[in-house]
mmCIF file of the N, C-alpha and C atoms, coordinates in Angstrom:
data_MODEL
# 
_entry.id   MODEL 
# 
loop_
_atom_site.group_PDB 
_atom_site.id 
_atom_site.type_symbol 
_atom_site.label_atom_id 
_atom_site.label_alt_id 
_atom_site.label_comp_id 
_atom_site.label_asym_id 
_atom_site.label_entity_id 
_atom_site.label_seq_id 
_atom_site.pdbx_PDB_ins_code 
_atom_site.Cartn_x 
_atom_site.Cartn_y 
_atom_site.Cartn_z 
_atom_site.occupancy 
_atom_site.B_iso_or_equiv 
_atom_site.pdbx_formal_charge 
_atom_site.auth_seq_id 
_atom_site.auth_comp_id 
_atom_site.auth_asym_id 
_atom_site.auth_atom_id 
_atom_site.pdbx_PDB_model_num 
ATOM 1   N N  . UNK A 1 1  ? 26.573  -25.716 -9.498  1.00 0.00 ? 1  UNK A N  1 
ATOM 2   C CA . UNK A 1 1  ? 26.204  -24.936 -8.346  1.00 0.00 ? 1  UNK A CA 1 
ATOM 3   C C  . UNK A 1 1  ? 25.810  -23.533 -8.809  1.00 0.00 ? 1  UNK A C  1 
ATOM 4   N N  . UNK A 1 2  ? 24.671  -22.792 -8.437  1.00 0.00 ? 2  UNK A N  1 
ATOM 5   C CA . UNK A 1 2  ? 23.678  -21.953 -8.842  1.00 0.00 ? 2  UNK A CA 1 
ATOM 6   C C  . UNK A 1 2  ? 24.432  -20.855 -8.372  1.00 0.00 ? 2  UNK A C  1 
ATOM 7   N N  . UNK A 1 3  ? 24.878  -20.783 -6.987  1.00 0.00 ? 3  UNK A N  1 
ATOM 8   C CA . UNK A 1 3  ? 25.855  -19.779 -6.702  1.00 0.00 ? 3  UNK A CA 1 
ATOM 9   C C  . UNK A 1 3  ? 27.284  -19.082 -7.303  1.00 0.00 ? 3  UNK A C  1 
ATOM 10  N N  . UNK A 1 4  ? 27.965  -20.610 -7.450  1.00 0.00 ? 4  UNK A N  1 
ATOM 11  C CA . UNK A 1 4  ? 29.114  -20.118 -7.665  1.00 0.00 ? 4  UNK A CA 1 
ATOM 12  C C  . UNK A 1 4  ? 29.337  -19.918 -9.191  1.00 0.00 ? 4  UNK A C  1 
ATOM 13  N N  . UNK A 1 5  ? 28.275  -20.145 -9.686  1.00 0.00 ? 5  UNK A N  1 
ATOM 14  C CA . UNK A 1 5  ? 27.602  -19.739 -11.111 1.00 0.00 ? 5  UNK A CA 1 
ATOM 15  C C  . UNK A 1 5  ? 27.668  -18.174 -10.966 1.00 0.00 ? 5  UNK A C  1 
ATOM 16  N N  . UNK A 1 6  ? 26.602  -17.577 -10.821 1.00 0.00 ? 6  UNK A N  1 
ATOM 17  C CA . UNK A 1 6  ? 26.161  -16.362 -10.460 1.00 0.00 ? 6  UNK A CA 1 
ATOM 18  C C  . UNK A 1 6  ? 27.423  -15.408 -10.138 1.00 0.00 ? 6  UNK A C  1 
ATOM 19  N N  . UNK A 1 7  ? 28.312  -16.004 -9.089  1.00 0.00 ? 7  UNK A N  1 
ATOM 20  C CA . UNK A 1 7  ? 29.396  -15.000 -8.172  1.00 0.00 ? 7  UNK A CA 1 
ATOM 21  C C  . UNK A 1 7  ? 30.316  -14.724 -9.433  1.00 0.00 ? 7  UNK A C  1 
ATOM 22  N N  . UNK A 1 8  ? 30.442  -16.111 -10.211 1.00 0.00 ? 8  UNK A N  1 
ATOM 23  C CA . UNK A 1 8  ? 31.443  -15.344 -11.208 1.00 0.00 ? 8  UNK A CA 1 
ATOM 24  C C  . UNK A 1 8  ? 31.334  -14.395 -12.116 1.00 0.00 ? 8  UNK A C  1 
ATOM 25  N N  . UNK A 1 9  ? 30.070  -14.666 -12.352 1.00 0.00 ? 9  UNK A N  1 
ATOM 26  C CA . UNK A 1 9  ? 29.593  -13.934 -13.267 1.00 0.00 ? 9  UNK A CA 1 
ATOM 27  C C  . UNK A 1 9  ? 29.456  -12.288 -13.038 1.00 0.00 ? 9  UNK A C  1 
ATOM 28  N N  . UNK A 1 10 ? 29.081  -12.368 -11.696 1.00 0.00 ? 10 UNK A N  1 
ATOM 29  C CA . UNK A 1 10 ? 29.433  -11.385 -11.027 1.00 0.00 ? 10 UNK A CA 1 
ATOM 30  C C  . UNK A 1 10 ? 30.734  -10.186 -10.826 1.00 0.00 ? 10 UNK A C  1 
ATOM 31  N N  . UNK A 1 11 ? 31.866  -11.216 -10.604 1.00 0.00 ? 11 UNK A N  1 
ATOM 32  C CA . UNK A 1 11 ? 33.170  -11.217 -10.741 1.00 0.00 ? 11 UNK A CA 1 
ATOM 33  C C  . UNK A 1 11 ? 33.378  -10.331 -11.806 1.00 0.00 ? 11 UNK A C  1 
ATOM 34  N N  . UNK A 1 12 ? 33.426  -10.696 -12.951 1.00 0.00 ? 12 UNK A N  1 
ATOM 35  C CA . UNK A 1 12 ? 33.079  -10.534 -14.084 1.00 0.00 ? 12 UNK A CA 1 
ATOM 36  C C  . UNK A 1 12 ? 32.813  -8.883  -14.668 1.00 0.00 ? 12 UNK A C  1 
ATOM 37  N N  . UNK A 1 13 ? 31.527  -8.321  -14.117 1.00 0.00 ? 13 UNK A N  1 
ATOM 38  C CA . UNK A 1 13 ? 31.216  -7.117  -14.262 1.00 0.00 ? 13 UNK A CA 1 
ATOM 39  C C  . UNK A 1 13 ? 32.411  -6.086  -13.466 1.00 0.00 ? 13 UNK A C  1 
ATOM 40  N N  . UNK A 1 14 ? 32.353  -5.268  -14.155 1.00 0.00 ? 14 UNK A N  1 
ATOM 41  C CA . UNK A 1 14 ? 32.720  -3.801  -13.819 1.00 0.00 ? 14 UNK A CA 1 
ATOM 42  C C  . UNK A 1 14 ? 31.627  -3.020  -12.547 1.00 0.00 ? 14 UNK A C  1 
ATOM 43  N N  . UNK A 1 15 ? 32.680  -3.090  -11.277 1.00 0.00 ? 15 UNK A N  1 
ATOM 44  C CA . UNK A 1 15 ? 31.828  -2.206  -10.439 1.00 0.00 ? 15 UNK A CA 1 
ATOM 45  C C  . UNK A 1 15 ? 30.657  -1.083  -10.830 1.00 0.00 ? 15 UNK A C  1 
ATOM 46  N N  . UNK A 1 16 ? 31.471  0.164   -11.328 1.00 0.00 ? 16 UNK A N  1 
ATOM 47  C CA . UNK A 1 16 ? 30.446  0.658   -11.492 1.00 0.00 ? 16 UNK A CA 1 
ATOM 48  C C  . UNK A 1 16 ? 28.866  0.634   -12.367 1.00 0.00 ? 16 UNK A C  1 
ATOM 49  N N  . UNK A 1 17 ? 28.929  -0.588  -13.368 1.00 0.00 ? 17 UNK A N  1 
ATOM 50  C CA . UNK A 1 17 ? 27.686  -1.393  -13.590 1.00 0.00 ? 17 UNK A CA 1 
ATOM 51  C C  . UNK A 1 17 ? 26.910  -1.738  -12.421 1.00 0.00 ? 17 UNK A C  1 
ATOM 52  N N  . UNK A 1 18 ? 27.728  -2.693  -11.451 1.00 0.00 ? 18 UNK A N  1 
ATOM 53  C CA . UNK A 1 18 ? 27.217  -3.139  -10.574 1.00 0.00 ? 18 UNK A CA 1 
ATOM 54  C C  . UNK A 1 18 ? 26.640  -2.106  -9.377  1.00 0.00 ? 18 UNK A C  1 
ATOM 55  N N  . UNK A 1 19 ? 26.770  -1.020  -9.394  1.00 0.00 ? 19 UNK A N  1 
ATOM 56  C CA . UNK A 1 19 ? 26.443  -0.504  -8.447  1.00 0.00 ? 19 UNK A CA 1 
ATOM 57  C C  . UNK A 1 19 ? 25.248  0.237   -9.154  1.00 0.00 ? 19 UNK A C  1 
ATOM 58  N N  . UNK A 1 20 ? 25.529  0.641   -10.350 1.00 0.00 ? 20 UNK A N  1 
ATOM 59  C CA . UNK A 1 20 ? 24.378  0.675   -11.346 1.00 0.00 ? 20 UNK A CA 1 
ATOM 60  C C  . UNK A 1 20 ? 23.152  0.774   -11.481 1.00 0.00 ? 20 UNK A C  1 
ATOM 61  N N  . UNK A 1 21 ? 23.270  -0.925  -11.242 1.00 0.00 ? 21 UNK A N  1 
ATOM 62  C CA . UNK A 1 21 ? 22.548  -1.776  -11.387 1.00 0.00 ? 21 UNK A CA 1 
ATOM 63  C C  . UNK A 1 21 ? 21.546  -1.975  -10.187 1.00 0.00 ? 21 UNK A C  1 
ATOM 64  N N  . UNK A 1 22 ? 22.233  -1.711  -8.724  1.00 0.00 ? 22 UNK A N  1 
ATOM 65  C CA . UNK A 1 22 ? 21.625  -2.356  -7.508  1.00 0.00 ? 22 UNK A CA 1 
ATOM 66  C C  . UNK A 1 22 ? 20.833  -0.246  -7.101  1.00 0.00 ? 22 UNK A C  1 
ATOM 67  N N  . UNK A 1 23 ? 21.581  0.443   -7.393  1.00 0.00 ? 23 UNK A N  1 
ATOM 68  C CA . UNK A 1 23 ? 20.921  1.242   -7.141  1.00 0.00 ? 23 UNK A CA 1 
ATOM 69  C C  . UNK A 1 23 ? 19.738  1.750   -7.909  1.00 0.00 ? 23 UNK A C  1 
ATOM 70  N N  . UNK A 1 24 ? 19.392  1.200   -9.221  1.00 0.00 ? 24 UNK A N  1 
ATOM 71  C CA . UNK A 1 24 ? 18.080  1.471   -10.617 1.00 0.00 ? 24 UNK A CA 1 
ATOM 72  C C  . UNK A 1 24 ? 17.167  0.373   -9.279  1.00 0.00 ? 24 UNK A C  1 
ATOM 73  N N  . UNK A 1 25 ? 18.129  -1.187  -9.076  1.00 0.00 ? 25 UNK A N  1 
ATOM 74  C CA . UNK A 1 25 ? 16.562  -1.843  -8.355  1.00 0.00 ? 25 UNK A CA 1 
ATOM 75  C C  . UNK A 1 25 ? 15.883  -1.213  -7.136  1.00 0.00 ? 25 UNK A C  1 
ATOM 76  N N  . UNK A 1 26 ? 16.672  -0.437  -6.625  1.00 0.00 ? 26 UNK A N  1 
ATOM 77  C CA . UNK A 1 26 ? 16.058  0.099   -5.146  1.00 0.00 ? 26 UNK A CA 1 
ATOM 78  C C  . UNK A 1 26 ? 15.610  1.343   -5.767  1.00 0.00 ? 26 UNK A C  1 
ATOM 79  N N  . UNK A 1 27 ? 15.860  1.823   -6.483  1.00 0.00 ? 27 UNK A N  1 
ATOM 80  C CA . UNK A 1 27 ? 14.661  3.168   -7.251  1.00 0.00 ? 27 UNK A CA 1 
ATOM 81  C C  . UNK A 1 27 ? 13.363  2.965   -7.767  1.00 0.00 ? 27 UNK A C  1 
ATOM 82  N N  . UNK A 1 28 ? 13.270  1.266   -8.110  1.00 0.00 ? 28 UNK A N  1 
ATOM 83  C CA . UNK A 1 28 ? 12.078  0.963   -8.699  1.00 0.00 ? 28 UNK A CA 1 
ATOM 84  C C  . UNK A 1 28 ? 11.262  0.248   -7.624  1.00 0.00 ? 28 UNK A C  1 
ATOM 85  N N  . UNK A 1 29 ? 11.794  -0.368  -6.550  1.00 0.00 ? 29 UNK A N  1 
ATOM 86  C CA . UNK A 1 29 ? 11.089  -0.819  -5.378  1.00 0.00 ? 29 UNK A CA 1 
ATOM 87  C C  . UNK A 1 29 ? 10.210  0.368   -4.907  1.00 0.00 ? 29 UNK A C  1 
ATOM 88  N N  . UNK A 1 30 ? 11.313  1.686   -4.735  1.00 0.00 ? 30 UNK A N  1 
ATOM 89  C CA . UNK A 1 30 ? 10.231  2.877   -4.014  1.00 0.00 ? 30 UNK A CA 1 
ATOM 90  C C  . UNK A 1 30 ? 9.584   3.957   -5.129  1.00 0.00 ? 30 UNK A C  1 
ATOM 91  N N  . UNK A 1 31 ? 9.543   3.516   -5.806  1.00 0.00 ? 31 UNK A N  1 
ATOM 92  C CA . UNK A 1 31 ? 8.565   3.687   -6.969  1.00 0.00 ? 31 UNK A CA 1 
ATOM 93  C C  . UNK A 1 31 ? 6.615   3.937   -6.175  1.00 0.00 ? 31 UNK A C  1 
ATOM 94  N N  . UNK A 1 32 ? 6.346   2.410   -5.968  1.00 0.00 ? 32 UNK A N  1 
ATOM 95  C CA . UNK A 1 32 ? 5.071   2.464   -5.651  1.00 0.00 ? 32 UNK A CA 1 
ATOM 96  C C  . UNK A 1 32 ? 4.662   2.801   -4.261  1.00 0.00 ? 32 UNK A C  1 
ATOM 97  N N  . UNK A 1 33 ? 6.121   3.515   -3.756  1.00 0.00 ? 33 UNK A N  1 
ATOM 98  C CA . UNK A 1 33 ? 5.297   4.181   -1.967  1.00 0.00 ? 33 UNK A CA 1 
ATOM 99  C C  . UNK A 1 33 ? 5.369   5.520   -2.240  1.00 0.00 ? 33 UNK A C  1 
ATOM 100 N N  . UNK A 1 34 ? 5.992   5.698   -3.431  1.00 0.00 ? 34 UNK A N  1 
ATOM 101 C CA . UNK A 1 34 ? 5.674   7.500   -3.841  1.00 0.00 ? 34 UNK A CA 1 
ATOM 102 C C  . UNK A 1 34 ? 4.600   7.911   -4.838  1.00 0.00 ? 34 UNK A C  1 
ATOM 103 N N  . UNK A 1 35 ? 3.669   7.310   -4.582  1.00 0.00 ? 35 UNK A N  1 
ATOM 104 C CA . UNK A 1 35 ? 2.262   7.240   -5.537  1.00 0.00 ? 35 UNK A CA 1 
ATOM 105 C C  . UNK A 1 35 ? 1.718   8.723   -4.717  1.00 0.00 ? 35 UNK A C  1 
ATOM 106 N N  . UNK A 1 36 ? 0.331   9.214   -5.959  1.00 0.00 ? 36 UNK A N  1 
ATOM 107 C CA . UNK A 1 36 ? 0.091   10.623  -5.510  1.00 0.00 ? 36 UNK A CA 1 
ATOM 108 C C  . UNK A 1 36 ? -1.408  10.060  -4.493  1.00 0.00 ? 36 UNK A C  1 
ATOM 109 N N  . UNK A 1 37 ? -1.604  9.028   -4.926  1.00 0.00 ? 37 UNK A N  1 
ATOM 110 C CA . UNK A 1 37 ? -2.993  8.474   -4.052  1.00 0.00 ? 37 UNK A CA 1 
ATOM 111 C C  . UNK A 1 37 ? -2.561  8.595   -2.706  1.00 0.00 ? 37 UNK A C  1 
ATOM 112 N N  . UNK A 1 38 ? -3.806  9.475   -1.786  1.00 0.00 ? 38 UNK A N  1 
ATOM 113 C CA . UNK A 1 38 ? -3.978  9.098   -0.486  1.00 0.00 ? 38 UNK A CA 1 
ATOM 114 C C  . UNK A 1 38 ? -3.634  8.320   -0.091  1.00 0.00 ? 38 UNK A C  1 
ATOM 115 N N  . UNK A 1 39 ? -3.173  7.981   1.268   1.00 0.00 ? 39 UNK A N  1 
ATOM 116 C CA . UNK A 1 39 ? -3.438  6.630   1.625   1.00 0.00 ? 39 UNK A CA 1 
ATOM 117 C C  . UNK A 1 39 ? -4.404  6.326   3.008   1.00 0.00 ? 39 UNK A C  1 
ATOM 118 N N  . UNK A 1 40 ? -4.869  5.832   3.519   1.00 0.00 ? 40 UNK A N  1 
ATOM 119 C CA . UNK A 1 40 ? -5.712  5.718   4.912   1.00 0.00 ? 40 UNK A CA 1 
ATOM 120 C C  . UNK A 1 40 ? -5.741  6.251   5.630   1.00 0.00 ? 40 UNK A C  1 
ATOM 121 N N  . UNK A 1 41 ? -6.717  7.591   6.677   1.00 0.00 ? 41 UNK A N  1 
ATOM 122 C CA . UNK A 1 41 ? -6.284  8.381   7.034   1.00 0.00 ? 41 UNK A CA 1 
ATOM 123 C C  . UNK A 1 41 ? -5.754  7.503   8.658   1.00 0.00 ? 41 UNK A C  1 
ATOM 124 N N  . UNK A 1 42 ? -5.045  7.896   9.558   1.00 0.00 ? 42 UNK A N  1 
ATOM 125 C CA . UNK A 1 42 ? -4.611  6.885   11.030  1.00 0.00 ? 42 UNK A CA 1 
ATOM 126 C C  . UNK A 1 42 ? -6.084  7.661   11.548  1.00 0.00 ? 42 UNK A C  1 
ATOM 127 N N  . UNK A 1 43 ? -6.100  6.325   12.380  1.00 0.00 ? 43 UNK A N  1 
ATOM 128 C CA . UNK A 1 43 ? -7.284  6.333   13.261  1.00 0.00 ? 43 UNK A CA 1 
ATOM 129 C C  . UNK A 1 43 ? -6.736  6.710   14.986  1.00 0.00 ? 43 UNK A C  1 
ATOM 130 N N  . UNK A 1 44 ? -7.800  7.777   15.620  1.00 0.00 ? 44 UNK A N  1 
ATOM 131 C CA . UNK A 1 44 ? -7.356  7.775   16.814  1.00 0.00 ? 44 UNK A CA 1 
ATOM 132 C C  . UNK A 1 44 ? -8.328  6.477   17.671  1.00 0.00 ? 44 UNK A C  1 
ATOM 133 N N  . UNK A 1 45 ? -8.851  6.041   16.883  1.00 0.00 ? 45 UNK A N  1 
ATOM 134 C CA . UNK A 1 45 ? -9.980  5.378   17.930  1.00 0.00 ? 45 UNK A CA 1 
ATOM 135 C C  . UNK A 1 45 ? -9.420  3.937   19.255  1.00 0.00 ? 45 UNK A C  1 
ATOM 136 N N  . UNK A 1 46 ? -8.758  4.349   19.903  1.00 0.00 ? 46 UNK A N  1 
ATOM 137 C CA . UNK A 1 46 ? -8.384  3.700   20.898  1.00 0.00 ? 46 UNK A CA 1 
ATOM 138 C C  . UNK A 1 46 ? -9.193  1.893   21.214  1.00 0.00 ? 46 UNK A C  1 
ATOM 139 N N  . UNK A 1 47 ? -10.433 2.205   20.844  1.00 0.00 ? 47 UNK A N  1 
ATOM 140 C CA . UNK A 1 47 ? -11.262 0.918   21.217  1.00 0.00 ? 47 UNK A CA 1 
ATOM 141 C C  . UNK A 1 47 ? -10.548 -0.586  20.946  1.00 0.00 ? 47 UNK A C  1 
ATOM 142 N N  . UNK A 1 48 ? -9.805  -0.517  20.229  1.00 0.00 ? 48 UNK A N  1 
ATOM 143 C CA . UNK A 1 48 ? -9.075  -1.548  19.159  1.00 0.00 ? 48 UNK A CA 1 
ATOM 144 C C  . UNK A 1 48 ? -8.148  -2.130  20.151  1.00 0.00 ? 48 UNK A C  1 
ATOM 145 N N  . UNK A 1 49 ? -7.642  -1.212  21.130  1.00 0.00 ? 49 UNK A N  1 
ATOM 146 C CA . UNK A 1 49 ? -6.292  -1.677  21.343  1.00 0.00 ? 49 UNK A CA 1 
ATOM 147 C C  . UNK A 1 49 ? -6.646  -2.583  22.961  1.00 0.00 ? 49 UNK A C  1 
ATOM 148 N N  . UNK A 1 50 ? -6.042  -3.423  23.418  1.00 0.00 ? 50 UNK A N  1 
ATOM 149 C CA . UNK A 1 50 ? -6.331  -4.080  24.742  1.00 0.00 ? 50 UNK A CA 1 
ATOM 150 C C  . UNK A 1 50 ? -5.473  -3.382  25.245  1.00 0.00 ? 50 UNK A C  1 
ATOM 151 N N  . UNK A 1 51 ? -6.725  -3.344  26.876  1.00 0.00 ? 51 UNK A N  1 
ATOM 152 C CA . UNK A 1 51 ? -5.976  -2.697  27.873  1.00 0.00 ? 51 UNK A CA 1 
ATOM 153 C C  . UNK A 1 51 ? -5.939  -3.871  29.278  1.00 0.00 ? 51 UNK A C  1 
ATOM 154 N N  . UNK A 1 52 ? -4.526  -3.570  29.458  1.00 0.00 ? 52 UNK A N  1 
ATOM 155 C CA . UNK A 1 52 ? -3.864  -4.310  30.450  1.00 0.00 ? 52 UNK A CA 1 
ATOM 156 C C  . UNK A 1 52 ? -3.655  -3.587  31.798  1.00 0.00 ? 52 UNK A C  1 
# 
């Protein structure tokens, strides 16, 4: 079992690795929304939207 594989292994580590660890992956996720490129400017153009 793939899980209860993993959990021990888990087990295993020293918290502060583990926290480490999960906070380096969420630094590298927002990595590419802090790019210096522009991004699209918002459009006011209303035409797009349905009116009810």
């Amino acid at each position: 079992m793939y899980l209860l594989k993993t959990l021990r292994e888990l087990v295993d580590q020293p918290t502060d690795k583990l926290l480490a660890a999960r906070y380096d992956k969420f630094r590298r996720m927002g990595r590419f929304l802090e790019s210096d490129a522009p991004g699209p400017e918002p459009s006011n153009d209303r035409s797009t939207e349905s009116t009810s």
